[in-house]
C-alpha positions in Angstrom: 185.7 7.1 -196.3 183.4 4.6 -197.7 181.9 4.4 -194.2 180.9 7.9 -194.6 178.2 6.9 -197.8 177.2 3.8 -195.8 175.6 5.4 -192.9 173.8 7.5 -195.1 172.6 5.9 -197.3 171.0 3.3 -194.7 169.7 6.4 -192.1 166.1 6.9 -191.8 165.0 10.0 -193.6 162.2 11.8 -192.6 161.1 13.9 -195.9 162.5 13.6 -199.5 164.6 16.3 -199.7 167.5 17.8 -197.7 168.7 21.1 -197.1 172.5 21.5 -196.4 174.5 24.5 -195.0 177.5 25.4 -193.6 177.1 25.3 -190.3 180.0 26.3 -188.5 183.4 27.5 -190.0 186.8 28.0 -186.9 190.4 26.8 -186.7 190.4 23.5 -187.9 187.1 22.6 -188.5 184.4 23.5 -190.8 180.6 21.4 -189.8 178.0 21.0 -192.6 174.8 20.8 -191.2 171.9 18.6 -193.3 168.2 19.0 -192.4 164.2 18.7 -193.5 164.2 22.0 -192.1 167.4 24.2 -191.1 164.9 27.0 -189.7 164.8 25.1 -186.5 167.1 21.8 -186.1 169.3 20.0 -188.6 170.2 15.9 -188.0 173.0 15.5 -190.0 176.7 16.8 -189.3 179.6 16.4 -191.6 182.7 17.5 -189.8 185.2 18.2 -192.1 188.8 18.2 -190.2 191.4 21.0 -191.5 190.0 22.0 -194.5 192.9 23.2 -196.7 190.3 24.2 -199.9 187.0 25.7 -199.5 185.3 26.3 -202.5 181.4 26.7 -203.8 177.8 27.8 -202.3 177.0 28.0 -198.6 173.4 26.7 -199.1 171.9 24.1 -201.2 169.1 21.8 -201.1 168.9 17.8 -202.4 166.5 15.2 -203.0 167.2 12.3 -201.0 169.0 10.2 -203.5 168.8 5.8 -203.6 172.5 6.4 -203.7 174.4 8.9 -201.8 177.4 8.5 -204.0 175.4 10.4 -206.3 175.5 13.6 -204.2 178.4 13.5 -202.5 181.5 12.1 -203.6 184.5 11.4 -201.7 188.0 11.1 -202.7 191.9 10.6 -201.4 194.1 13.0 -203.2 197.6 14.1 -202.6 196.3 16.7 -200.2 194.0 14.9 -198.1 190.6 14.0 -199.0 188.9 15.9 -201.7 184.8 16.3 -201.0 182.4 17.5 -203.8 179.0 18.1 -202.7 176.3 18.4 -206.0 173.0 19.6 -206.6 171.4 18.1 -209.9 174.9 17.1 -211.2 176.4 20.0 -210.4 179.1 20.2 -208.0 177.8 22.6 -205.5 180.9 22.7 -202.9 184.0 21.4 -202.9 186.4 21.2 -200.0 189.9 19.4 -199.2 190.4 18.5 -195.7 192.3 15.9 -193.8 189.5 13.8 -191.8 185.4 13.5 -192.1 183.1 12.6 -190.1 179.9 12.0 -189.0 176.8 12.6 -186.6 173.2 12.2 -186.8 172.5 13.9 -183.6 169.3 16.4 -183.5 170.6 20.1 -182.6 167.9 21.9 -181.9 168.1 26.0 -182.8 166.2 27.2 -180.1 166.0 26.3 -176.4 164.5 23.0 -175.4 164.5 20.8 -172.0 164.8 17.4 -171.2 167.0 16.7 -174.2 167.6 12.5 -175.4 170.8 11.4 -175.2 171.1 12.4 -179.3 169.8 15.7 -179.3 171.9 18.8 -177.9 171.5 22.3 -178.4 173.3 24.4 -181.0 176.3 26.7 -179.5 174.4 30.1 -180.0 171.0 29.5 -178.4 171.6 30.8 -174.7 170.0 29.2 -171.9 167.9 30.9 -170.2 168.4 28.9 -166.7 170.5 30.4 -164.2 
């Protein structure tokens, strides 16, 4: 789990703050998405495996913190692994699931071409090539 707070607090962020959301929600899997601006990509995934407790806001913004421990906090309980996700020391979200992990890839929002090899589009944007 510990892995999880290492990769981000060593990534290269962009702006200061971050804005999270919950990106995707189906059997099994719930993705929180993390971005300088959701209205059009987001570069961070957290995919949360079998979530058995979903609890808190959808949305929420952060300053990028020295310490990621200090807005997100990870934790083995009986159930799994208990997340809690806080805004100025408030817990914003909390969720128990089995597994996380994580992805840094760039998904765009809207349609783009010649994609890198760690950007992809999001599921909803429809390609317009035939």
């Amino acid at each position: 789990m510990n892995h999880i707070i290492d990769q981000l607090n060593k990534h290269s962020w962009y702006r200061s703050w971050l804005d999270f959301s919950i990106f995707s929600f189906e059997t099994g899997k719930l993705v929180i998405c993390g971005s300088d601006d959701l209205s059009y990509y987001h570069t961070l995934e957290l995919v949360l495996s079998n979530p058995s407790y979903i609890s808190g806001v959808f949305d929420w913004r952060i300053d990028i913190p020295n310490n990621f421990n200090d807005v997100i906090n990870l934790e083995m309980v009986s159930d799994g692994i208990k997340v809690n996700f806080f805004e100025d020391s408030e817990v914003k979200l909390k969720i128990i699931c089995d597994d996380i992990s994580i992805s840094f890839d760039t998904v765009y929002y809207y349609e783009k071409d010649n994609l890198a090899s760690n950007e992809r589009l999001a599921n909803f944007v429809n390609s317009k090539k035939v």
